[in-house]
C-alpha positions in Angstrom: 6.2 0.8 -13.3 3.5 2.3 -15.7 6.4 4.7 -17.0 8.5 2.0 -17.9 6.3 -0.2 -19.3 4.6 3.0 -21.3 7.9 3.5 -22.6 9.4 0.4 -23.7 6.2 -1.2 -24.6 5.1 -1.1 -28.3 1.4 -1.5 -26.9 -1.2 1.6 -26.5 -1.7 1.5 -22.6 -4.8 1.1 -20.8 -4.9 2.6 -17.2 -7.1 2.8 -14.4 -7.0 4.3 -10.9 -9.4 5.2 -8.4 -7.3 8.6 -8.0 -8.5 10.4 -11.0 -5.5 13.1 -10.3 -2.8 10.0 -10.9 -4.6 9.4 -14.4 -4.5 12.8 -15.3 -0.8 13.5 -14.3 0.6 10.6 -15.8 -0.8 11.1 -19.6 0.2 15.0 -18.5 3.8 13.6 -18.7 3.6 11.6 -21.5 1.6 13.9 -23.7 4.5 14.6 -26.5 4.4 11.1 -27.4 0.6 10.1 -27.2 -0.3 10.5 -31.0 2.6 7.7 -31.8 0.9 5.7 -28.7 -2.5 6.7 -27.0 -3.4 6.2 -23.1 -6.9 5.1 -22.4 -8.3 6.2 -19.8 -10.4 3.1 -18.2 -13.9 3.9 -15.7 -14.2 0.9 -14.0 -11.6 -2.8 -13.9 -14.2 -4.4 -16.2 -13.4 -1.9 -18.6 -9.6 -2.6 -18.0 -10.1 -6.5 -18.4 -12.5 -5.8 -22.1 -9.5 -3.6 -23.6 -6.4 -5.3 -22.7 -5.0 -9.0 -22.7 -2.6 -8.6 -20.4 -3.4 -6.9 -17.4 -1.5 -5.7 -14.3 -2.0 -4.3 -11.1 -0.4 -3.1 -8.7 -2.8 -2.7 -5.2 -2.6 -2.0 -1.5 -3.9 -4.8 0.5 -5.9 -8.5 0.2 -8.9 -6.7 0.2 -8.6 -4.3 -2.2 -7.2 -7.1 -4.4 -10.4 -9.3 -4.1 -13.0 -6.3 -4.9 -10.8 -5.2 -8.0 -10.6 -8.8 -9.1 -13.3 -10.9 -7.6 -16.0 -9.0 -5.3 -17.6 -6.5 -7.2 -20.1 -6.3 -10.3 -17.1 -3.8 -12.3 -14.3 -6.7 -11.3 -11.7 -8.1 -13.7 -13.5 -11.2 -13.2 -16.2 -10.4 -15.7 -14.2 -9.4 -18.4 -11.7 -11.8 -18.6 -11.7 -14.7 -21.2 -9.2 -17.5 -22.6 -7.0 -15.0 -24.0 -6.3 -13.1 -20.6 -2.8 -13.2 -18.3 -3.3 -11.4 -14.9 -0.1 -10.3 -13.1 -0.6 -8.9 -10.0 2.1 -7.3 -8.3 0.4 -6.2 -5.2 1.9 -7.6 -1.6 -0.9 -9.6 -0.2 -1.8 -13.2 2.1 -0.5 -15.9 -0.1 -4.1 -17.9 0.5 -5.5 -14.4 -1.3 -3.3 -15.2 -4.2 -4.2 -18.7 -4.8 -7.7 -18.1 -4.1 -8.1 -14.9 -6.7 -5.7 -17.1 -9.3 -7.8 -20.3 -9.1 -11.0 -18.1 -10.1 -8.7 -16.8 -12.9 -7.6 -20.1 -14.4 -11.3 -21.5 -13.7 -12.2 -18.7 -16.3 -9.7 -20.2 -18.8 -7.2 -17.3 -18.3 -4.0 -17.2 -16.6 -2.6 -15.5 -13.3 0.6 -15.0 -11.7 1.7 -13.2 -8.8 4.3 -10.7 -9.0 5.2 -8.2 -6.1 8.4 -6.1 -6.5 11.1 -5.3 -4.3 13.6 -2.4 -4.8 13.4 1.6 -5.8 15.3 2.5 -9.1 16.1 -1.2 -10.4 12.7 -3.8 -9.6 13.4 -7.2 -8.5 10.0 -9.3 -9.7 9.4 -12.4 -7.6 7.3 -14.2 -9.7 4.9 -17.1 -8.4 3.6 -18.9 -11.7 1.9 -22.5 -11.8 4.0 -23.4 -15.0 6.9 -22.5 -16.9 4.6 -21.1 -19.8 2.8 -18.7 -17.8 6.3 -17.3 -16.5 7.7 -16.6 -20.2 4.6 -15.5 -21.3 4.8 -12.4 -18.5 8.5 -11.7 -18.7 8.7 -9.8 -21.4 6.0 -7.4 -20.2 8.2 -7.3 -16.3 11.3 -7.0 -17.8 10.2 -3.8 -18.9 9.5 -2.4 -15.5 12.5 -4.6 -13.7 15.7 -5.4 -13.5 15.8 -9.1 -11.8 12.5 -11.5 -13.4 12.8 -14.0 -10.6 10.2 -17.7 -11.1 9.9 -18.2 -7.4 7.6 -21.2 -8.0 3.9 -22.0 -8.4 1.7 -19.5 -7.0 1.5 -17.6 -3.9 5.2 -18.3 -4.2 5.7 -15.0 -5.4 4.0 -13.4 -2.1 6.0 -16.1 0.1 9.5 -14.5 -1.2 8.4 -11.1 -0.6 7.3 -11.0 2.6 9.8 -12.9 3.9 12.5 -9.8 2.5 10.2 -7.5 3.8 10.1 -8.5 7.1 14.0 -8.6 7.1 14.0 -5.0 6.0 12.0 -3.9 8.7 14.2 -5.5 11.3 17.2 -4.1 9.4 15.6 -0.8 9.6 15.0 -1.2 13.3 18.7 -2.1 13.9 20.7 0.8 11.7 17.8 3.2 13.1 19.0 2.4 17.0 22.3 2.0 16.2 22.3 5.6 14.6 20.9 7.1 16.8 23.0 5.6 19.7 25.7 6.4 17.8 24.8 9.7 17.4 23.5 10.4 21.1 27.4 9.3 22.4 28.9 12.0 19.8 29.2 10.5 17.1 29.0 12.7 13.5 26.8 10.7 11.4 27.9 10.5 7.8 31.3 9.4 9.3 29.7 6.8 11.2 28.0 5.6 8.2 30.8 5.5 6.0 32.3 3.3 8.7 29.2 1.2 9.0 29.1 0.6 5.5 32.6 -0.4 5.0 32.3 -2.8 8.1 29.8 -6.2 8.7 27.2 -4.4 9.9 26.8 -3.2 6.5 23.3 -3.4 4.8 20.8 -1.9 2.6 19.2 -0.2 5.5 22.5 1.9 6.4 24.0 2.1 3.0 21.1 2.8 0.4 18.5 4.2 2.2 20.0 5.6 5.7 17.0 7.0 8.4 19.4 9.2 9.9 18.6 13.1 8.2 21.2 14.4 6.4 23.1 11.0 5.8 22.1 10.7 2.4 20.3 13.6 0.2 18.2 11.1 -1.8 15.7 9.1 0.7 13.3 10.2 2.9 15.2 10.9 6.1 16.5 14.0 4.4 13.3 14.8 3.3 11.0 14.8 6.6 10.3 11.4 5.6 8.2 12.2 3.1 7.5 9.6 0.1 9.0 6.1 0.0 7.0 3.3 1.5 4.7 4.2 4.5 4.2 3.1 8.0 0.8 1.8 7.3 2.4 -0.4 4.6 5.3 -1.9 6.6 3.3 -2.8 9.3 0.4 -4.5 6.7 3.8 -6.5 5.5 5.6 -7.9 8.9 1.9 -8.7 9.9 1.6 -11.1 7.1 4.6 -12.5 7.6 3.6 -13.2 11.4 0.4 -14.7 10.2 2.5 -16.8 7.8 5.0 -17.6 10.3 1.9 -18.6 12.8 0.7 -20.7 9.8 3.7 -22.5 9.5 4.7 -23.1 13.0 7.9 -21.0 12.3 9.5 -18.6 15.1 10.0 -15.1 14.2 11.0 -12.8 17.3 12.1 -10.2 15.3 9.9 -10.2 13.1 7.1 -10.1 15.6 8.8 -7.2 17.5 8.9 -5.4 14.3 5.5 -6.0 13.7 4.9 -4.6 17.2 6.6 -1.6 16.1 5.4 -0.7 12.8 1.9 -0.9 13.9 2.8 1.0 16.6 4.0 3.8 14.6 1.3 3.6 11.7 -1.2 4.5 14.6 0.8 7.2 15.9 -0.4 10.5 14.9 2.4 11.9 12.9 4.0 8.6 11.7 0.8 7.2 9.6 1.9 8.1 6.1 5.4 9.1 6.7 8.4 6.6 5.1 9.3 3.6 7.8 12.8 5.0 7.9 11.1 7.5 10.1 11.5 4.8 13.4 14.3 6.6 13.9 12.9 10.1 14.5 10.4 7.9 16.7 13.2 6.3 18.5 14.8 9.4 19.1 11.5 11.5 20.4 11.0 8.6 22.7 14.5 9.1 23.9 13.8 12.8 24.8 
């Protein structure tokens, strides 16, 4: 995201992480083109919030989202004014959302929520409380994604991911056990995806971003599931989408079972940080 928008933006860009390395690596990268557009390098999200107007982030959890922008002294908070759009592109509760944005907009700035979905080409699902505030932050998405989608008012944003993340996960879960039963009966793989893929139980799971090794050279299953999207992450997800589900007085079996599962693995020593395509080298060590 920071690439793109670095790239395509006529802006200097303003960037802080706690990971001091990430900073360092990704003005590293860009250094033949810093004296036509300089990277700051902020010390604190205060700093962030006093040097930019339009301000994005991009976190791991609710938590981490109310310290950065809420909780504590060096917050965005505290540095925002009437001038100021927030997009915040982090998967989090919904409640989170509304509760960070209303402290936003009771500053007199603006906040949307933005979480992405997608690897090469972004889909933005954009939760905005008006029209404005959406135009205003579509240029600056655009340059990051392919698909700038206005959800609805905010928290809608949140709502619409979590609901295709949970969907992922079960789809994941499905192509994992069907590969690997597949595979267990004789079955060579790739052929077995091709057919797959050119059949109705084709989906993104088995056709973009196979878990069965060697199936595709690009992902993590060929790559000891290394990189991607994390255990730890995919189970955060589904469990938000059971809380919302338990909220709403919805039924989600699946999705609860996948939640089950996730957490399962993201406690499994081994599994924590590896990519959630890697349920099917869990389902395939349980078989043994």
């Amino acid at each position: 995201m920071a690439n793109n928008l670095y790239k395509k933006s006529d802006s200097p860009l303003i960037i802080y992480d706690v990971n001091k390395t990430a900073l360092e690596k990704f003005t590293f990268l860009h250094e033949s083109t810093l004296s036509k557009k300089p990277i700051l390098h902020a010390q604190t999200p205060i700093e962030v919030a006093r040097k930019a107007s339009t301000i994005i982030t991009m976190l791991p959890a609710s938590p981490h989202v109310k310290r950065v922008y809420l909780e504590a002294q060096d917050s965005l908070i505290h540095g925002i004014d009437e001038n100021s759009l927030l997009i915040d592109s982090s998967t989090i509760d919904q409640n989170v959302t509304k509760e960070v944005s209303k402290k936003i907009i009771e500053k007199g700035a603006r906040a949307i929520d933005a979480p992405v979905s997608g690897a090469a080409n972004l889909t933005f699902m954009v939760g905005a409380s008006t029209l404005e505030d959406f135009n205003r932050a579509k240029p600056y998405l655009s340059h990051m994604g392919k698909n700038i989608i206005h959800c609805g008012g905010l928290g809608a944003g949140q709502i619409t991911k979590i609901c295709n993340n949970m969907l992922l996960a079960i789809t994941m879960i499905g192509v994992a056990e069907t590969m690997n039963l597949g595979v267990k009966l004789g079955m060579d793989p790739k052929l077995l995806a091709n057919i797959l893929n050119t059949s109705s139980g084709r989906c993104w799971s088995s056709d973009s971003y196979n878990p069965c090794p060697g199936v595709l050279s690009n992902v993590p299953s060929s790559k000891n599931y290394e990189g991607g999207f994390n255990n730890k992450l995919m189970a955060k997800d589904t469990k938000l989408a059971v809380n919302a589900a338990n909220d709403a007085n919805a039924t989600v079996i699946l999705g609860a079972i996948a939640q089950q599962l996730y957490s399962l693995l993201s406690n499994t020593v081994g599994y924590e940080k590896k990519d959630f395509s890697s349920i099917y080298r869990w389902l395939n060590e349980s078989n043994n």
